[in-house]
C-alpha positions as CSV (number, residue, x, y, z in Angstrom):
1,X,0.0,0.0,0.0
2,X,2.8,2.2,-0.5
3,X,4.2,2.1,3.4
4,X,7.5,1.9,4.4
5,X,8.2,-1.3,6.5
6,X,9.3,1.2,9.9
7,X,6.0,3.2,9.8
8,X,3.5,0.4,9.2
9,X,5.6,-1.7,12.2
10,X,5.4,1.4,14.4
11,X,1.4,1.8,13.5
12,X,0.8,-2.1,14.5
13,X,2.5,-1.3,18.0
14,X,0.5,1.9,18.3
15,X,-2.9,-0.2,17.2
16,X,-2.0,-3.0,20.1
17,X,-1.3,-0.5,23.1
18,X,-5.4,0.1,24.4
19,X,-5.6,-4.0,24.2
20,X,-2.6,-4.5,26.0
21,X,-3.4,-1.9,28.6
22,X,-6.8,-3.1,29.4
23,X,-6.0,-6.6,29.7
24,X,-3.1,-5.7,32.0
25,X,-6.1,-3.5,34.2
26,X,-8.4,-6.7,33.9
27,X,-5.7,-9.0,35.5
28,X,-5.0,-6.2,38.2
29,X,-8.4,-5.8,39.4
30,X,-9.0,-9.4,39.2
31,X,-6.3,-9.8,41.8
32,X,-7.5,-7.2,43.8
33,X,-10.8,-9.0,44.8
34,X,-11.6,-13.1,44.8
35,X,-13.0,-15.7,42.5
36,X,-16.2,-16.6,43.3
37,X,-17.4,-19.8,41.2
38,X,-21.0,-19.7,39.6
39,X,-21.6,-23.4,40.3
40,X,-21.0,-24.1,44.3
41,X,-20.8,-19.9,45.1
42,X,-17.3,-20.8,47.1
43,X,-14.8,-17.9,46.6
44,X,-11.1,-18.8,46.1
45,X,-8.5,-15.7,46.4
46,X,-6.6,-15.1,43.4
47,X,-3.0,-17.1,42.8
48,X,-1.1,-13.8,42.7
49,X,-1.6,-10.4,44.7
50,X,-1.7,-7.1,43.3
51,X,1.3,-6.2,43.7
52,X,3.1,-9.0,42.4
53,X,0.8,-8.5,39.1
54,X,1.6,-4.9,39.2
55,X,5.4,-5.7,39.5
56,X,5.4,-8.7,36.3
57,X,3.5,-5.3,34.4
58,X,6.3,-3.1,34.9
59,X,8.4,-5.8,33.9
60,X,6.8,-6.8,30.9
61,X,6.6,-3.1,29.4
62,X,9.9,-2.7,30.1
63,X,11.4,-5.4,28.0
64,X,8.3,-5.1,25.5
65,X,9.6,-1.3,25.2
66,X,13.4,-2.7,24.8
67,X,12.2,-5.6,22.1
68,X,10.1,-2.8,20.3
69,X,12.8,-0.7,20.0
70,X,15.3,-3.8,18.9
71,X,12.6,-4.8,16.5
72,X,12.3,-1.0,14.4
73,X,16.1,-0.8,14.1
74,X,16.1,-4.5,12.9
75,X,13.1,-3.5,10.8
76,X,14.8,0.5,9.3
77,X,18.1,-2.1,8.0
78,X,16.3,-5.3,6.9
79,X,13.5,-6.9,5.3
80,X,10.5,-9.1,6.9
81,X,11.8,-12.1,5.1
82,X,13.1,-14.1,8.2
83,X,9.3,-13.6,9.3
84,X,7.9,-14.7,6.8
85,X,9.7,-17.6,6.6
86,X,9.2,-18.6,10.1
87,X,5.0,-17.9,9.5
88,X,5.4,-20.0,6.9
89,X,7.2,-22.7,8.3
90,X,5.4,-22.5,11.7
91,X,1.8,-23.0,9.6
92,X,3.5,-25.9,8.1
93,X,4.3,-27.4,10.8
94,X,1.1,-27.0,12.7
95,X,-0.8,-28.5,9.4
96,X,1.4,-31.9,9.8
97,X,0.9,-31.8,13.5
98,X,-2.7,-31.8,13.7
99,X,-3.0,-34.1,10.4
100,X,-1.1,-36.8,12.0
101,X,-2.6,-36.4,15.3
102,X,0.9,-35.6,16.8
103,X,-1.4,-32.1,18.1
104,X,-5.3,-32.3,18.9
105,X,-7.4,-29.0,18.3
């Protein structure tokens, strides 16, 4: 469509920030209150406390920050190729997996 390959990456990472924000605020404020299961009505508290989900957040944004900004210098010198050929290779594999029953849907 007549992008370069740095400015259509860099819109893809803009286009995924609301989702990954607001499933990081949906795990926080699960782990602020309990589970409570429809079935027997028991509540369980969550595996994790807030703070510890807070703290894996901060982590994970800053290496996805460090592997975003690996990814458009990789992207400004070189082509998608190696992708491509890994998406390719990946479907393959996936198709002979589940067609030989060596991976169930």
């Amino acid at each position: 469509m007549g992008y370069e390959r740095t400015a259509a990456a860099r819109y893809s990472f803009l286009l995924a920030i609301p989702a990954v924000f607001g499933s990081g605020l949906y795990e926080l404020y699960k782990t602020v209150g309990t589970s409570c299961g429809t079935v027997s009505g028991a509540c369980t508290p969550e595996v994790f406390t807030g703070a510890q989900t807070a703290l894996a957040t901060g982590v994970a944004f800053v290496v996805g920050l460090a592997v975003i900004s690996l990814l458009m210098r990789y992207l400004a010198t070189r082509s998608f190729l190696p992708f491509v050929i890994y998406r390719i290779a990946l479907g393959v594999g996936l198709i002979v997996a589940l067609t030989t029953g060596a991976l169930t849907p």
